[in-house]
LOLOSE-684409 format. One line per field, with one value per residue: residue in three letters; x, y, z of N, C-alpha, C in turn. Coordinates in steps of 0.1 Angstrom, whole numbers. Each point is the difference from the previous one (the first is absolute). Layout:
<atoms>
res = ALA	...
nu = X	...
nv = Y	...
nw = Z	...
cau = X	...
cav = Y	...
caw = Z	...
cu = X	...
cv = Y	...
cw = Z	...
</atoms>
This chain:
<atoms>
res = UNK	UNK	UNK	UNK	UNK	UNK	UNK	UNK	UNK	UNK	UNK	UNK	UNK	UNK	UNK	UNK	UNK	UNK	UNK	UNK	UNK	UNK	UNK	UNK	UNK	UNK	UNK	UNK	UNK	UNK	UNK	UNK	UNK	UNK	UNK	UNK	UNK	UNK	UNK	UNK	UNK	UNK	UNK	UNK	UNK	UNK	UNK	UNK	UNK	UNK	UNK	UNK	UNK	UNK	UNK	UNK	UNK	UNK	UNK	UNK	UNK	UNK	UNK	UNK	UNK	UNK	UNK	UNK	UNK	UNK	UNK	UNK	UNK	UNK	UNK	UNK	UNK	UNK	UNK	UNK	UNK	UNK	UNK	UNK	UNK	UNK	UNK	UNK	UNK	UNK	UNK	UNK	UNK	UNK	UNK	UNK	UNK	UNK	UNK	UNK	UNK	UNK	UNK	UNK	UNK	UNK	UNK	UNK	UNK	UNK	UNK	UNK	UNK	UNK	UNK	UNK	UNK	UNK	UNK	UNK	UNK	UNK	UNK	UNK	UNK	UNK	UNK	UNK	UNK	UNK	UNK	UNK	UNK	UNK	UNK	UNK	UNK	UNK	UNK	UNK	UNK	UNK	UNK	UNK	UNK	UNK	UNK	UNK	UNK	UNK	UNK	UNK	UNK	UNK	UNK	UNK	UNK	UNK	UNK	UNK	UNK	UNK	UNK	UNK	UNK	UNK	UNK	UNK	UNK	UNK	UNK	UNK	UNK	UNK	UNK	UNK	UNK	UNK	UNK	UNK	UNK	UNK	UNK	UNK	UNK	UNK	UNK	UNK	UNK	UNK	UNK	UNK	UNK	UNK	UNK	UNK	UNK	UNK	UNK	UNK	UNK	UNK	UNK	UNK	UNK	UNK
nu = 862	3	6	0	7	14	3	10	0	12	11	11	2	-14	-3	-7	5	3	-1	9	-2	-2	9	8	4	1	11	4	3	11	7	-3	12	-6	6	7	3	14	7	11	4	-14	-9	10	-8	2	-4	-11	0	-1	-7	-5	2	0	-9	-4	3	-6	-8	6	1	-19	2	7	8	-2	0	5	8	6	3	3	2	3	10	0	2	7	4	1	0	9	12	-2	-7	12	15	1	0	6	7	7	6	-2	9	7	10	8	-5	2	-4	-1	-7	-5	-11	-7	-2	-4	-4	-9	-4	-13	3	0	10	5	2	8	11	2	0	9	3	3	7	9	3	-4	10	-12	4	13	1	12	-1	4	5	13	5	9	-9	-5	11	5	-8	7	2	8	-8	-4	16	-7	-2	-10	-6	4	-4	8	9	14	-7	-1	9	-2	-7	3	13	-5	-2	7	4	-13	-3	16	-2	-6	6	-10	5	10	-4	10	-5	-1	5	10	-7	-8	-2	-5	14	3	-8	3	20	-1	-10	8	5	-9	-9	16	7	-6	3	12
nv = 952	-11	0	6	-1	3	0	-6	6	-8	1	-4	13	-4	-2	5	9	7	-7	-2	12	-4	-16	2	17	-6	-6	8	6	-10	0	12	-3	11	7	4	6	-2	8	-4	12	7	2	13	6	-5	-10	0	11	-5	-11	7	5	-5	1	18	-3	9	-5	-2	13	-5	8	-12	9	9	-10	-4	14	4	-9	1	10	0	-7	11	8	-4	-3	15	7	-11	-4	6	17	-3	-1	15	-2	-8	12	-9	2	5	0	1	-12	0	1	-9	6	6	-9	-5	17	1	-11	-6	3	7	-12	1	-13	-5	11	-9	-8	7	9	-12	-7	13	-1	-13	5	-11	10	-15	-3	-6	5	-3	2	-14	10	-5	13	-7	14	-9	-9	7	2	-13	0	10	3	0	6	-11	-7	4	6	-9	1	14	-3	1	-11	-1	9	-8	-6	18	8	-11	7	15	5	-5	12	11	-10	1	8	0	-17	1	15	6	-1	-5	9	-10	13	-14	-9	-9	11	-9	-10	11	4	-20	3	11	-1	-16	5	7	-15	-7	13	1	-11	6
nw = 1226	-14	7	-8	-15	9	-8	2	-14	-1	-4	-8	-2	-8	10	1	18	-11	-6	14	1	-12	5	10	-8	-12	12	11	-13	-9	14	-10	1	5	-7	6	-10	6	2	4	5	8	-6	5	0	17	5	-8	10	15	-8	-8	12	7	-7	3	-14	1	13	-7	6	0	10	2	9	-13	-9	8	7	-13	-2	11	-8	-9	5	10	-14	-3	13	6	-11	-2	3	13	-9	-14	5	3	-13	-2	-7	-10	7	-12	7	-9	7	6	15	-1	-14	5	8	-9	-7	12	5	0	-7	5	5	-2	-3	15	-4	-9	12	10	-10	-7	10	-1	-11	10	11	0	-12	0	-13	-5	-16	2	-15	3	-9	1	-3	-8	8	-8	-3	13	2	-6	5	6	-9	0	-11	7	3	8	8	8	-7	0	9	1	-8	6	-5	-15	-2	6	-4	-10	4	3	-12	-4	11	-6	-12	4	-1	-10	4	10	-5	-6	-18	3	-8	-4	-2	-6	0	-2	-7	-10	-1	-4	-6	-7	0	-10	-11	1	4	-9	-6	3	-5	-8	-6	6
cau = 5	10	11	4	8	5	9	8	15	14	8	7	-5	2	-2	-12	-8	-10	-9	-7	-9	-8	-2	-6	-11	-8	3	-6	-14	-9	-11	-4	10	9	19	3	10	6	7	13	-9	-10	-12	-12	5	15	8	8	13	12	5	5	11	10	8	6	11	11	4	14	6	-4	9	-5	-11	-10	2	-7	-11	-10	-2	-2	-11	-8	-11	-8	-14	-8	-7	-9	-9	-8	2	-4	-14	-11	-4	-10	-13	4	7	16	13	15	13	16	12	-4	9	11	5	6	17	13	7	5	8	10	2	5	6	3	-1	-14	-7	-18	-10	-7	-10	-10	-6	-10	-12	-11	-8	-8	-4	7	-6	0	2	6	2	14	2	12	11	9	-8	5	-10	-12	6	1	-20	-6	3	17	-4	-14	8	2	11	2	3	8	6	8	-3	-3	-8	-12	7	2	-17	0	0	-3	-13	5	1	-11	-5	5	-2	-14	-7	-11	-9	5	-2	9	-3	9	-8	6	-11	-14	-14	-5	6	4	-12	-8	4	0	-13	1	3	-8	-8	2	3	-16	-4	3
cav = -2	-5	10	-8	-11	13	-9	9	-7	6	-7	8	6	-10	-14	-1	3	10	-16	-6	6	-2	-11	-1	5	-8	-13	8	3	-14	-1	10	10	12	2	13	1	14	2	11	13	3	-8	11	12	5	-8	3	7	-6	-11	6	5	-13	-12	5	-6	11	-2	-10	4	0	-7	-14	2	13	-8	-12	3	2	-16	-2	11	-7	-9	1	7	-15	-7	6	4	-8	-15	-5	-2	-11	-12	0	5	-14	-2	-4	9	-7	12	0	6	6	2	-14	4	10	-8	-3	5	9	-3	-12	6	14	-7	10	-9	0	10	0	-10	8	7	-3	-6	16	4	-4	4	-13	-3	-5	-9	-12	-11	7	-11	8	-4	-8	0	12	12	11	0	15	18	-2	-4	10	12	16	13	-2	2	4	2	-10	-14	0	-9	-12	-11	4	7	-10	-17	-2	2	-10	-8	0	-11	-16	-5	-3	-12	-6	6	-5	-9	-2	9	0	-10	1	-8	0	8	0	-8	2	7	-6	-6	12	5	-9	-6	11	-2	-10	7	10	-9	-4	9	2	-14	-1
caw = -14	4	-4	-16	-3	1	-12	-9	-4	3	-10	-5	-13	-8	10	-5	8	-5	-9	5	8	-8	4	12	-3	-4	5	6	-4	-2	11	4	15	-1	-6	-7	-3	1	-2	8	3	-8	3	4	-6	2	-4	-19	-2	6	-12	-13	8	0	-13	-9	-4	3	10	4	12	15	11	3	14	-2	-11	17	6	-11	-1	10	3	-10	5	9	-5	-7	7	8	-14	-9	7	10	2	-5	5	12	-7	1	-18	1	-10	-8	-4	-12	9	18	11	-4	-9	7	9	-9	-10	5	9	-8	-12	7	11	15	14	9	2	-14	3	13	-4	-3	9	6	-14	-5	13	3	-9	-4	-9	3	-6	-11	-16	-5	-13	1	-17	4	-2	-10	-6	0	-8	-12	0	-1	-9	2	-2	6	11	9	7	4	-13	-8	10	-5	3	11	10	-1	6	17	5	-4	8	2	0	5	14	7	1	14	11	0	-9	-2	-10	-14	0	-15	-15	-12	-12	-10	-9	-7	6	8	11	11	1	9	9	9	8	9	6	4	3	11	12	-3	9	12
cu = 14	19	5	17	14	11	12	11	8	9	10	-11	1	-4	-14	-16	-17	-6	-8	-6	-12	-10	-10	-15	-15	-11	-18	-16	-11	-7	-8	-2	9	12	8	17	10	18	14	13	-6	-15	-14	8	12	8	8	7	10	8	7	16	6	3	4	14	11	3	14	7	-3	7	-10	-14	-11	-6	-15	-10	-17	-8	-16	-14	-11	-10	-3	-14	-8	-3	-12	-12	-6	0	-7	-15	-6	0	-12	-16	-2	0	12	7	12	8	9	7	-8	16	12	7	11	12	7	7	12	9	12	4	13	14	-2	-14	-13	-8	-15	-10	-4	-10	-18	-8	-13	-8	-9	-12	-5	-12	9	-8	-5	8	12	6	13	1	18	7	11	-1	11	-9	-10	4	-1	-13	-4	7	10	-10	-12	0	-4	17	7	4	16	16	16	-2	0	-4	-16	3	0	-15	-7	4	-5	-21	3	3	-12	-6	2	-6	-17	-10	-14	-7	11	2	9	-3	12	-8	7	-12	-9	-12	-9	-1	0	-17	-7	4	-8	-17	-3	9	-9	-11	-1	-2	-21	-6	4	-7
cv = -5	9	-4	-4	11	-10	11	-9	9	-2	11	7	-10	-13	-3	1	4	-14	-3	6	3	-10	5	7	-6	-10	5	6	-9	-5	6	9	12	0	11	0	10	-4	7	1	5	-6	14	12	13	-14	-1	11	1	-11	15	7	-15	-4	5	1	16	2	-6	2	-5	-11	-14	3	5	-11	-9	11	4	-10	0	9	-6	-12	-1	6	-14	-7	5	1	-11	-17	-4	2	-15	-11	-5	1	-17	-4	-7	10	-7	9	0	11	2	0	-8	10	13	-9	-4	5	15	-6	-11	11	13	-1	11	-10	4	14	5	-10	11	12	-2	-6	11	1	-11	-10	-18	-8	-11	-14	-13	-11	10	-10	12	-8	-3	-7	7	11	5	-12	4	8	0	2	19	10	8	8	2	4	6	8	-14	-13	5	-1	-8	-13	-5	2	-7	-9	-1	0	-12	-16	3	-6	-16	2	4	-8	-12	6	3	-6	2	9	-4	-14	-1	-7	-1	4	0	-7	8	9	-9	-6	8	-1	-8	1	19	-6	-6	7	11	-6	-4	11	2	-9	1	11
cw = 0	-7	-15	8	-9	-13	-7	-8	-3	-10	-6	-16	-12	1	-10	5	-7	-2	9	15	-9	-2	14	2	-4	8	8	-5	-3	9	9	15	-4	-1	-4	-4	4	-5	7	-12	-5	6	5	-8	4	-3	-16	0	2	-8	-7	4	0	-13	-13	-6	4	10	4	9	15	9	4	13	-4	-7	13	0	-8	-3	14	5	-13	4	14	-1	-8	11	8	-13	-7	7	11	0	-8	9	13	-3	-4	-16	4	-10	-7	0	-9	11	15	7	-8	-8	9	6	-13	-6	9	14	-9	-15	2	13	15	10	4	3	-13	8	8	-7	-8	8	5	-13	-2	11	2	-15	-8	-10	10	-7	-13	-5	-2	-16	-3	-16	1	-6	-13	-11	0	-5	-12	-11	-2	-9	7	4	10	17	14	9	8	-10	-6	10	-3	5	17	11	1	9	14	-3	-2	17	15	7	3	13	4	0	5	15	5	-8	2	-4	-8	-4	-19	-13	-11	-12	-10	-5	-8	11	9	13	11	9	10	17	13	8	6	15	9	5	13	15	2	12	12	6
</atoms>
């Protein structure tokens, strides 16, 4: 059986990730190939709790390391529980966020460096995207996009603290052109949509 197709996108909050894992979703069924949707953090049922601890807006106190390590345990239960059986069941997985999101928001963001690569490297055991879509806006136009009141702990972020997480994503996509792959998510839905499945077509074909 053939191993599905491991896809994640990435982006600052706002970007418009949600649209278009909708797109891809679709993309997939239409051709009638298994697909499943998930989500970080989050995606199994320890995983959504470990999410509700992190992004709790009263949380404001948690230390940056507990902040990784929490991060980290979440989605090692998403990989062992829900990510590697599908893929090995040969479903493609759409993920909203992965490993990436942690180096930026907790190494570059947080600024505590290579030690968010090492730790994660252990939660997700060689589990790695084939193909990640960096949604690519500046991130105080995502913030702008979600309600004050709507906020997470992480969104309510200062500026910043966006601008590093922000450039941080710009040095992984330097740093791995041949999975991350940078969209300009200021356009049209659409546009966005042709350039993502032309992309997913291609990696298919190969």
């Amino acid at each position: 059986m053939r191993r599905g197709l491991f896809i994640t996108i990435e982006g600052p909050d706002g970007s418009g990730k949600s649209t278009q894992i909708q797109e891809i979703t679709e993309f997939f069924r239409k051709r009638g190939e298994p697909v499943i949707v998930t989500r970080e953090p989050g995606g199994t049922p320890i995983s959504e709790k470990i999410r509700e601890i992190i992004l709790d807006r009263n949380h404001r106190e948690m230390d940056p390391v507990t902040e990784t390590l929490l991060y980290a345990a979440s989605r090692a239960q998403h990989v062992a529980e829900v990510i590697r059986p599908a893929l090995e069941d040969g479903s493609h997985v759409v993920c909203d966020r992965f490993i990436d999101s942690s180096i930026a928001y907790q190494g570059y963001g947080r600024g505590l460096g290579d030690c968010v690569s090492i730790i994660n490297a252990y939660a997700v055991r060689d589990c790695v995207p084939d193909l990640t879509f960096l949604m690519k806006l500046d991130p105080g136009i995502g913030k702008s996009r979600i309600k004050k009141e709507e906020q997470d702990r992480i969104e309510m972020e200062n500026a910043e603290f966006h601008e590093r997480v922000f450039q941080g994503y710009e040095e992984l996509e330097l740093q791995f052109p041949d999975r991350i792959v940078g969209i300009d998510a200021g356009r049209e839905v659409e546009a966005i949509r042709e350039e993502i499945l032309q992309r997913i077509e291609r990696l298919l074909q190969r």
